[in-house]
PLY file of the C-alpha trace (Angstrom):
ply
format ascii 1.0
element vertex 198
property float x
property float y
property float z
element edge 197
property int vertex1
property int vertex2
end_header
4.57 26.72 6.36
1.51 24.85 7.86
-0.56 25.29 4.40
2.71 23.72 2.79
2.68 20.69 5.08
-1.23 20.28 4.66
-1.03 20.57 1.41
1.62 18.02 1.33
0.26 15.75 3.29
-3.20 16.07 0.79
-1.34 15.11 -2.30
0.29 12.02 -0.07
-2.98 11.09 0.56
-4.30 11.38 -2.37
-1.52 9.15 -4.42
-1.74 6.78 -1.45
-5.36 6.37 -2.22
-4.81 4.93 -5.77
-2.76 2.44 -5.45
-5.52 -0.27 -4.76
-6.39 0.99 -8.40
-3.01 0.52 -9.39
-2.82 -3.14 -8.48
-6.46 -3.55 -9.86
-5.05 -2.22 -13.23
-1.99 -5.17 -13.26
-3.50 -8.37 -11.23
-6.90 -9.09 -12.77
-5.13 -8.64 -16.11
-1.51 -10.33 -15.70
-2.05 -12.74 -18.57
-2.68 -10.12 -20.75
0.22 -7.94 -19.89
2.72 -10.97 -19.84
1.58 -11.23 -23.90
2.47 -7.64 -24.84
6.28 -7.35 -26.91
6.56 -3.84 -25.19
6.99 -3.33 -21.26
3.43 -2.94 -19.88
5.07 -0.09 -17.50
4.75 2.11 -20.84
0.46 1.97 -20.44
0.37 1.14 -16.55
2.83 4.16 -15.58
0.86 6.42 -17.34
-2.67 5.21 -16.18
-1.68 5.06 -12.81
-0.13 8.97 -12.92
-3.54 9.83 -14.22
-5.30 8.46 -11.67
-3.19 10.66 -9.17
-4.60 13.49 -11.44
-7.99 12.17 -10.91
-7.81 11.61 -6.97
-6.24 15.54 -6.69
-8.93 16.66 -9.25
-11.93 15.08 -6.99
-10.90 15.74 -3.33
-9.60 19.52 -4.40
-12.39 21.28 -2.63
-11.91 20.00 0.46
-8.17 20.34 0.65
-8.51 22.83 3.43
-11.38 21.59 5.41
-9.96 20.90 8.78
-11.27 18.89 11.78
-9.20 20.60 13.88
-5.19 22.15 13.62
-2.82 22.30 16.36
1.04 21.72 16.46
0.22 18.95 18.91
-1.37 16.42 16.20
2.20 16.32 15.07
3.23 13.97 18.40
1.03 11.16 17.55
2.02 11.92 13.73
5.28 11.59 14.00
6.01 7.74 15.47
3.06 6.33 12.46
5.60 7.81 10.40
8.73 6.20 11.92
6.56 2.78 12.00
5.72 2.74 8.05
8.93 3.88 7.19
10.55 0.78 9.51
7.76 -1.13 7.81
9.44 -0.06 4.27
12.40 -0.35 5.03
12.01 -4.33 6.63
9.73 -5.19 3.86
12.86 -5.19 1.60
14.73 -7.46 2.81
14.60 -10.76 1.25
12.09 -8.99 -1.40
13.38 -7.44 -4.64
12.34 -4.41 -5.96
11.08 -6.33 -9.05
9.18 -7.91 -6.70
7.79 -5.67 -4.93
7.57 -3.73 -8.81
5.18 -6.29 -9.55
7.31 -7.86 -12.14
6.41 -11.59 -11.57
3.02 -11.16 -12.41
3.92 -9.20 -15.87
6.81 -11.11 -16.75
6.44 -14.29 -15.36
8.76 -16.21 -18.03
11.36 -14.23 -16.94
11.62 -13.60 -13.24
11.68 -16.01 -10.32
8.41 -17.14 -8.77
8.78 -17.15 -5.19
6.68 -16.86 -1.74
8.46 -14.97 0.86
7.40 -15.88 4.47
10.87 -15.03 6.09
11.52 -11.42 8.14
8.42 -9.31 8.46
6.78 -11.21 6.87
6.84 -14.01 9.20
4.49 -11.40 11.64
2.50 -9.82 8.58
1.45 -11.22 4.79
1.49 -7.80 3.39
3.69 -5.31 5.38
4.30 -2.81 2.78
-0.18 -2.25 3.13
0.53 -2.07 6.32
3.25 0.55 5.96
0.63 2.90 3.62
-1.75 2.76 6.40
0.67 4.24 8.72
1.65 6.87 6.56
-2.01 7.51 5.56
-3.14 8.14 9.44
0.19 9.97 10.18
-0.63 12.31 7.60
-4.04 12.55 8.74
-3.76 12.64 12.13
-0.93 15.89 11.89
-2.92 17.47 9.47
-6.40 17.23 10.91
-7.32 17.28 7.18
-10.85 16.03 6.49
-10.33 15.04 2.94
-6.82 12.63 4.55
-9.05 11.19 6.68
-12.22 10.04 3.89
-8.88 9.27 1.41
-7.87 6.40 4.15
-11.07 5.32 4.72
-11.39 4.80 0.97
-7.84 2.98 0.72
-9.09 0.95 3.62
-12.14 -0.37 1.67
-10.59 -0.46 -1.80
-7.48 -2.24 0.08
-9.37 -4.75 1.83
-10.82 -5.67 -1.71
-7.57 -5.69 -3.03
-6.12 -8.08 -0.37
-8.38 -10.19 -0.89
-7.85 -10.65 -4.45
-3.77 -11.18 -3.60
-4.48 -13.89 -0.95
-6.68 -15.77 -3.73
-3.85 -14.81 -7.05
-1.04 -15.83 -4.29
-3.26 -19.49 -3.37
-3.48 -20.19 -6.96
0.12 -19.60 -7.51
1.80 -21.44 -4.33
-1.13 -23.62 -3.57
-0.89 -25.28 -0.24
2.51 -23.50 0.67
0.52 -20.35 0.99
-2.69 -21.70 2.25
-0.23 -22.79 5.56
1.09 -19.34 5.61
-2.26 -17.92 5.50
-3.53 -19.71 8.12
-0.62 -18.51 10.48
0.03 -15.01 9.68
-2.66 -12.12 9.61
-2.85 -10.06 6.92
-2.11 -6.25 7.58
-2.81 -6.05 11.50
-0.61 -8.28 12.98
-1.13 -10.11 16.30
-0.09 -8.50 19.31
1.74 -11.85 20.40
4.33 -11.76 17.84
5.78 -8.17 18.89
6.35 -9.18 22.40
9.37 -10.76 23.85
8.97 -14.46 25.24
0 1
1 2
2 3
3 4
4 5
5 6
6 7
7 8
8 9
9 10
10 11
11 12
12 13
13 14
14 15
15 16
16 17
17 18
18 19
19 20
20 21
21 22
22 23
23 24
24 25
25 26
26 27
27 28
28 29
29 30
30 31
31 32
32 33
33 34
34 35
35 36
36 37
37 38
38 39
39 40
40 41
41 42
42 43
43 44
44 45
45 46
46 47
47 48
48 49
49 50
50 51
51 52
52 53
53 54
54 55
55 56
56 57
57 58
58 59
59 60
60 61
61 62
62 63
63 64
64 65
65 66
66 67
67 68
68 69
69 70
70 71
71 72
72 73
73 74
74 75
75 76
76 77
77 78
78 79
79 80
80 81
81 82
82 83
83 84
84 85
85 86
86 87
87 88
88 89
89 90
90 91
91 92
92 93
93 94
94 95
95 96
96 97
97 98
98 99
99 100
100 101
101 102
102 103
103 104
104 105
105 106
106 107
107 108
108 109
109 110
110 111
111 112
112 113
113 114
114 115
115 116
116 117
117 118
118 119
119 120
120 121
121 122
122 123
123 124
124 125
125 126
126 127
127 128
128 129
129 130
130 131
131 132
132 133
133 134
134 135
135 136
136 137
137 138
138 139
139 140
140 141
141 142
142 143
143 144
144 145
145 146
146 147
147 148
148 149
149 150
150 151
151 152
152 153
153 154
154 155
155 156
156 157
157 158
158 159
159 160
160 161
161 162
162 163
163 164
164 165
165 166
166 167
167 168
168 169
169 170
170 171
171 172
172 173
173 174
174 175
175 176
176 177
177 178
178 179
179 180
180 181
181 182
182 183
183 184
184 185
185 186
186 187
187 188
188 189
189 190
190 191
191 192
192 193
193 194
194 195
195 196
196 197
């Protein structure tokens, strides 16, 4: 059973780990896609399955190095898990699925343009990152996995570049509306302030 769940965990990891790549693959590009006659889903689906084929392929050998394994891990596990899926689950409201699909960016003729600063993410600019990052330690953390713990340290780095790159598409696109909401809300860790009760 525990090989299952490590193993499990490993692939999570792993497909968590890519999807900096993923948004790398639509951003930088949008123009381009938004010219194509055929859905750019049909070339960005596929490239982004491979690199999940890539990520497995290069981190396979250390699937089963552990730090350490104990039941215990599991405690601390389990409430990152219950965070990031709260985290998914209040990231949706007020935010499509095309949305959060990406669909503005490759289809911007047809589908509303708009910034979202209501909910969660009146506390955080990008709460579904935030939500990956839980999962990503939870994982880690119950698994005592070696290779979980160098994948979130990668999505870390390739996430903060990625970030980046969103705040400066999302200032270009909503101009001084978003260089206000910026200013006032943090991007992934937000400030203890805003969680407690006045």
């Amino acid at each position: 059973m525990i090989e299952w769940v490590n193993l499990l965990g490993w692939l999570a990891c792993a497909v968590y780990a890519t999807i900096p790549g993923f948004w790398m693959l639509i951003h930088p590009w949008a123009a381009r896609w938004r010219e194509r006659e055929r859905s750019p889903y049909f070339v960005l689906l596929p490239a982004w399955f491979a690199m999940w084929a890539v990520s497995a392929a290069v981190t396979l050998p250390w699937r089963k190095v552990q730090l350490y394994s104990t039941p215990w891990a599991w405690i601390p596990a389990a409430p990152l898990f219950a965070v990031g899926l709260c985290l998914y689950w209040r990231s949706r409201k007020g935010f499509s699925a095309k949305l959060l699909g990406g669909l503005p960016e490759l289809h911007a003729a047809n589908h509303e343009q708009r910034l979202v600063t209501t909910g969660i993410r009146a506390r955080v600019r990008h709460p579904v990152y935030l939500g990956h990052l839980c999962e990503m330690i939870a994982w880690s953390a119950g698994t005592g996995l070696v290779i979980c713990y160098a994948l979130t340290v990668f999505a870390l780095v390739t996430g903060a570049v990625m970030i980046r790159m969103e705040d400066e598409e999302l200032a270009q696109r909503f101009g001084a509306e978003y260089a206000a909401y910026r200013e006032r809300v943090p991007p992934v860790l937000p400030k203890l302030g805003g969680w407690l009760p006045h």
